[in-house]
C-alpha positions as CSV (number, residue, x, y, z in Angstrom):
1,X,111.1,116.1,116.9
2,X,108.8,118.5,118.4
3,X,108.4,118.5,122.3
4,X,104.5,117.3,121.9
5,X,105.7,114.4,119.5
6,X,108.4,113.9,122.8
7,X,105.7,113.8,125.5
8,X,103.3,111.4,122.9
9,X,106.5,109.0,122.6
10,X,107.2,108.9,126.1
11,X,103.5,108.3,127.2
12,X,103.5,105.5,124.5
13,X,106.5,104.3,125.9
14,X,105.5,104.5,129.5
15,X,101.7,101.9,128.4
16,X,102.2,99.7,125.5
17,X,99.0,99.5,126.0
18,X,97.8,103.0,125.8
19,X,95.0,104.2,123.5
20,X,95.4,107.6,121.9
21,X,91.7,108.8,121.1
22,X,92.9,112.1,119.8
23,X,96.2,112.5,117.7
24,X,95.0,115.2,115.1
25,X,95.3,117.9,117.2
26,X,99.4,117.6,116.8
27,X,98.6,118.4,112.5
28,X,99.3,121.8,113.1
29,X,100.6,124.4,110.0
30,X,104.0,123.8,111.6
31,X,104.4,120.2,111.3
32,X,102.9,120.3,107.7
33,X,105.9,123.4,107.0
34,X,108.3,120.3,108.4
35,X,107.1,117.6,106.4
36,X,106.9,119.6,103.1
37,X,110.6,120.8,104.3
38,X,111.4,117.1,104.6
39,X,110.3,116.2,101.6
40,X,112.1,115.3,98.5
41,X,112.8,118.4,96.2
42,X,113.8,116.6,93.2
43,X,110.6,113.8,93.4
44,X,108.0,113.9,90.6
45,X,104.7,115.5,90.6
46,X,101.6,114.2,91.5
47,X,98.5,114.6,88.6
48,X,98.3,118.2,89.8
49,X,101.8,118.6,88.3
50,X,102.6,121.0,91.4
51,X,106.3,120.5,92.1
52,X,108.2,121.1,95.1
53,X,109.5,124.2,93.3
54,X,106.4,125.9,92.5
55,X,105.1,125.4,96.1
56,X,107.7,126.9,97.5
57,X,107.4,129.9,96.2
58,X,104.6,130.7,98.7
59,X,105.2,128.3,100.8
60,X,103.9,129.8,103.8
61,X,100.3,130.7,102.4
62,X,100.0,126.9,100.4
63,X,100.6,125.8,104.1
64,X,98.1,128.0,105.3
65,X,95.6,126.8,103.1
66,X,96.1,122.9,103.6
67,X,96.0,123.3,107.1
68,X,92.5,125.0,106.8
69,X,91.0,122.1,104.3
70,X,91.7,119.8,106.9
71,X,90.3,122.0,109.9
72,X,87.3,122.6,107.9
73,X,87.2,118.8,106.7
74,X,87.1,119.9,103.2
75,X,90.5,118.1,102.2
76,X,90.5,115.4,100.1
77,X,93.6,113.5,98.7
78,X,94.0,113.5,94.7
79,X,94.1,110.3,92.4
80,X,97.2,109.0,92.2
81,X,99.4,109.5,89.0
82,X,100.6,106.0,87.6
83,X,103.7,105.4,85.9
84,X,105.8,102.6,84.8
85,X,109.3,101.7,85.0
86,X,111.1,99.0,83.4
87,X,112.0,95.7,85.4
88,X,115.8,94.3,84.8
89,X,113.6,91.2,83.2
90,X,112.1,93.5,80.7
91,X,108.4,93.6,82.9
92,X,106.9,97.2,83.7
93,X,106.5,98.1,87.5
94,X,104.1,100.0,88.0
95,X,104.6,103.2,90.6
96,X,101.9,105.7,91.8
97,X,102.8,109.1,92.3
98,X,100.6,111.2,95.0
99,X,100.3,114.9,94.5
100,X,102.6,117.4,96.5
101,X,99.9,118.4,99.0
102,X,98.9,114.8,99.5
103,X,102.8,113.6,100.2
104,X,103.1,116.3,102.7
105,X,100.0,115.2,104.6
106,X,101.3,112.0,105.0
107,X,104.5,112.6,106.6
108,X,103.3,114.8,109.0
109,X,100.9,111.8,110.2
110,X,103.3,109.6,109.8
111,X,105.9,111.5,112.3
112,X,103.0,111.6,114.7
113,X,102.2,107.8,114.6
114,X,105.7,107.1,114.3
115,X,106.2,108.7,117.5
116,X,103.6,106.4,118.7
117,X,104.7,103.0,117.8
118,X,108.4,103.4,117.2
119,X,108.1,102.4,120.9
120,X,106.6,99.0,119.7
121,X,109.4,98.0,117.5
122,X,112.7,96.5,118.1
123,X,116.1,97.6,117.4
124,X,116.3,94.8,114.9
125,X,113.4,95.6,112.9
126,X,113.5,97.3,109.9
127,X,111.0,96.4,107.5
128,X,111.5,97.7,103.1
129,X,112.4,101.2,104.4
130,X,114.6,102.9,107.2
131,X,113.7,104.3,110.6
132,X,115.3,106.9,112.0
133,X,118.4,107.0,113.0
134,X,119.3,103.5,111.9
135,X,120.8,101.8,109.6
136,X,119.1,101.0,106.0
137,X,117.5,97.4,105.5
138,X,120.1,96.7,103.2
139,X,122.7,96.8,105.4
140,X,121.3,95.7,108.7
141,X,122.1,91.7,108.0
């Protein structure tokens, strides 16, 4: 965690009852470089087909670009790709697929607002999906 993602958990810690007014500041080029390295390499593309592979390959200048969409308010997320997997009672499930750029956006807020209300949560909580640096749902009986 980045020292500025630190000082946002220990003020959150410090006031439950804190209000942050301005968060989007800590979206910088870096912390979208760590969510896209964070992310799943092998996970399927989005409907812009762009895979993990294929960004990387300039890595540094896709980056670059995202981060200037969203300084210049000129990003917008991309429909969602729908698929459908098979249920073990024969039903489909349906699963929707957001595009590479739109998957990296969303963990770098997510780190941020995690740092935030990770605070709020107790050690026993754990909701359909892990938090850091404990235990899976599965196994936390």
């Amino acid at each position: 965690m980045s020292t500025k993602l630190d000082r946002l958990a220990e003020l959150a810690k410090e006031d439950g009852k804190r209000q942050f007014f301005s968060i989007a500041h800590l979206i910088t080029p870096e912390a979208l470089y760590a969510a896209f390295r964070g992310l799943r390499k092998d996970a399927s593309a989005g409907v812009d087909g762009v895979t993990c592979e294929e960004y990387e390959k300039d890595a540094a200048g896709n980056i670059r670009q995202l981060y200037q969409r969203l300084r210049d308010g000129k990003y917008q997320a991309q429909p969602l790709r729908r698929i459908y997997i098979p249920k073990e009672d024969g039903k489909q499930r349906p699963i929707s697929i957001p595009a590479l750029e739109d998957k990296i956006l969303q963990k770098a807020v997510a780190e941020v607002l995690n740092a935030i209300y990770e605070q709020d949560f107790l050690e026993c909580s754990y909701g359909f999906s892990t938090r850091k640096g404990r235990p899976t749902s599965a196994g936390a009986n």
